[in-house]
N, C-alpha and C positions, 0 to 999 in steps of 0.2 A: 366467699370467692366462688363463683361461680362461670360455666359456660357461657351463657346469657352475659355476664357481664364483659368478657374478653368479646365477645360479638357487637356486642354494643360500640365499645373501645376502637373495633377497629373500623368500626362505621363511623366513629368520630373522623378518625385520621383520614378516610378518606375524603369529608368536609370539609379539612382543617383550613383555616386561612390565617395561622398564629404567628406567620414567619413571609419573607415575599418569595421563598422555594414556589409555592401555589402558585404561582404568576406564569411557573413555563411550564409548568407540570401537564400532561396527558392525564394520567391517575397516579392519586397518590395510591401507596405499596406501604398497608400494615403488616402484611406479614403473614406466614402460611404454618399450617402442621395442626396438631393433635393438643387440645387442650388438659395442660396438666402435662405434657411432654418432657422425659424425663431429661432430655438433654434438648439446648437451646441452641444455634448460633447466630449469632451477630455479625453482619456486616459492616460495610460504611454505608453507603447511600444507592437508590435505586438507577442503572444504568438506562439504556436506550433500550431492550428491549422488555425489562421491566417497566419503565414510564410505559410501554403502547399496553400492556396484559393486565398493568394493577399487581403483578404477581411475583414473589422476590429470588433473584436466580435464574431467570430462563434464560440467559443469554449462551457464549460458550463459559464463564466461566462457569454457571451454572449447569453446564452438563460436566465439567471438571470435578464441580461439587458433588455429583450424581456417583459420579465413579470412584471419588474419595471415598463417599458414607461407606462405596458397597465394601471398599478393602477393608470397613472396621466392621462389616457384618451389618448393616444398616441401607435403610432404605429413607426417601426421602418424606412417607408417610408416618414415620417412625419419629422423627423430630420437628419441633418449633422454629423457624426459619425468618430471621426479621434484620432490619438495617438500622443503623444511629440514625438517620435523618430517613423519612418515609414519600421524601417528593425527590425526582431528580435533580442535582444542581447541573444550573446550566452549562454546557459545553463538558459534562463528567469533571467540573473542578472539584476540587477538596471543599467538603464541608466545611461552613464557618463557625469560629467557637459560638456563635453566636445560635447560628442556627441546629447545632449541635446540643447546646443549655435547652434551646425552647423544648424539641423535639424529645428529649430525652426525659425532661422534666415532667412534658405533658403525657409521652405517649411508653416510651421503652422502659422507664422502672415502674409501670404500673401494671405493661405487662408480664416486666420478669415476675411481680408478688401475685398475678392472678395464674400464670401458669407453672412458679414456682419449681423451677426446674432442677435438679440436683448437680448438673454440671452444663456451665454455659463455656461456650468455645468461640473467643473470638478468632473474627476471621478482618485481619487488616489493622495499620497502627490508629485509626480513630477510634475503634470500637477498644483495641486494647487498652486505651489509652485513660477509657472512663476507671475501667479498676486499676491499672497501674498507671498512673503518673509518670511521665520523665521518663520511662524505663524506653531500653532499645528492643527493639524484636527478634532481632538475631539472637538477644544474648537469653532471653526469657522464653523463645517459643518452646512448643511443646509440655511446659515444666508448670503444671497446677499447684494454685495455691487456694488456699482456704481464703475466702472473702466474706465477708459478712454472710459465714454461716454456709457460703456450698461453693464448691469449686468450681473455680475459673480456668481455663486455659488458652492462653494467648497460643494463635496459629497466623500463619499468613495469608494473606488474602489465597484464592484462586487463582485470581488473575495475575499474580506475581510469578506464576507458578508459570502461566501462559507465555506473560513478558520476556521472563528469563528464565530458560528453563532448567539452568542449574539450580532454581529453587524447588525442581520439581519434588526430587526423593527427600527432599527436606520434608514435606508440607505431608508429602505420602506416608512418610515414617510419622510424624505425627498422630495422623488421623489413624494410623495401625492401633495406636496406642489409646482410642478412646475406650475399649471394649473395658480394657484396665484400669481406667481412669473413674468411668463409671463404679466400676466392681468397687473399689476404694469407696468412692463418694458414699455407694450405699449401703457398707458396712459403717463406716466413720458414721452414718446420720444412726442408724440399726444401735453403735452401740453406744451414743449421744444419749438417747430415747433409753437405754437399759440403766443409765447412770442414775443410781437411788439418789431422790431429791431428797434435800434437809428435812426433816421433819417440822412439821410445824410445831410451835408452843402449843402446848395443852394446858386448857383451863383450870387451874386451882379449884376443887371442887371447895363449898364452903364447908362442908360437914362433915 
């Protein structure tokens, strides 16, 4: 796993033509931050002023985003920043399961295992939706769980934040909580790594 190869990865996405998103797209938007990133989040799919930049989050809820990281002590060079689908759908409709399968299959779990992140944070119910299933976001944000190996946490989008803004101190009290959430993650992997593996069998000498 290397640099070079997530570079590569995201020069694919912006070729891609595996889905008909590429038909209204401006630029497709693989995704921004620090390779090897200890913490990820996931959006849903690239809005209007991401399609014109190529780049994910510059819009307002993107500066919402901005001011979230900073209340958990973080900055946006500090984290991996990527969407379930990497073209805009047209008119900002919800991604389709379909375009959703391709995107993800091709492009977002190949980035989660080259950047391997110890806590990924979604942000919105399609991204949450890839690790938990059926579940409501009301009733799960905030509250990480172990997923194949590193924590996940379901948050709300931004822009939900924007819409209504009774969701605001909800979303805020979350992001307070990642400095925590981290600290866990990287003691949990710290003492994974200290657990004495079985011993192997030892060969019966003949003599």
């Amino acid at each position: 796993m290397s640099e070079r190869e997530l570079a590569e990865l995201e020069q694919q996405v912006r070729g891609c033509t595996a889905c008909p998103l590429h038909l209204g797209r401006t630029k497709a938007v693989p995704g921004s931050g620090p390779f090897q990133a200890e913490i990820m989040l996931i959006g849903e799919g690239p809005g209007f002023h991401e399609d014109r930049q190529g780049l994910p989050f510059v819009g307002a809820s993107g500066q919402f985003l901005d001011e979230l990281l900073g209340m958990a002590g973080l900055q946006r060079p500090d984290v991996y920043i990527t969407n379930v689908v990497k073209c805009r759908p047209p008119q900002n409709r919800d991604p389709e399961p379909g375009e959703i399968e391709t995107c993800t299959s091709l492009y977002l779990r190949r980035q989660i295992a080259l950047i391997d992140p110890k806590v990924i944070v979604t942000l919105g119910r399609h991204s949450m939706g890839l690790f938990f299933p059926g579940a409501r976001i009301m009733k799960i944000h905030g509250q990480p769980k172990l997923v194949e190996g590193r924590l996940v946490v379901p948050m709300l989008h931004p822009a939900a934040a924007l819409h209504q803004p009774q969701n605001r101190p909800i979303i805020e009290a979350d992001f307070r909580k990642l400095p925590e959430i981290l600290e866990q993650a990287v003691r949990e992997q710290g003492e994974a790594e200290a657990e004495p593996k079985p011993d192997e069998p030892q060969q019966l000498s003949m003599f």
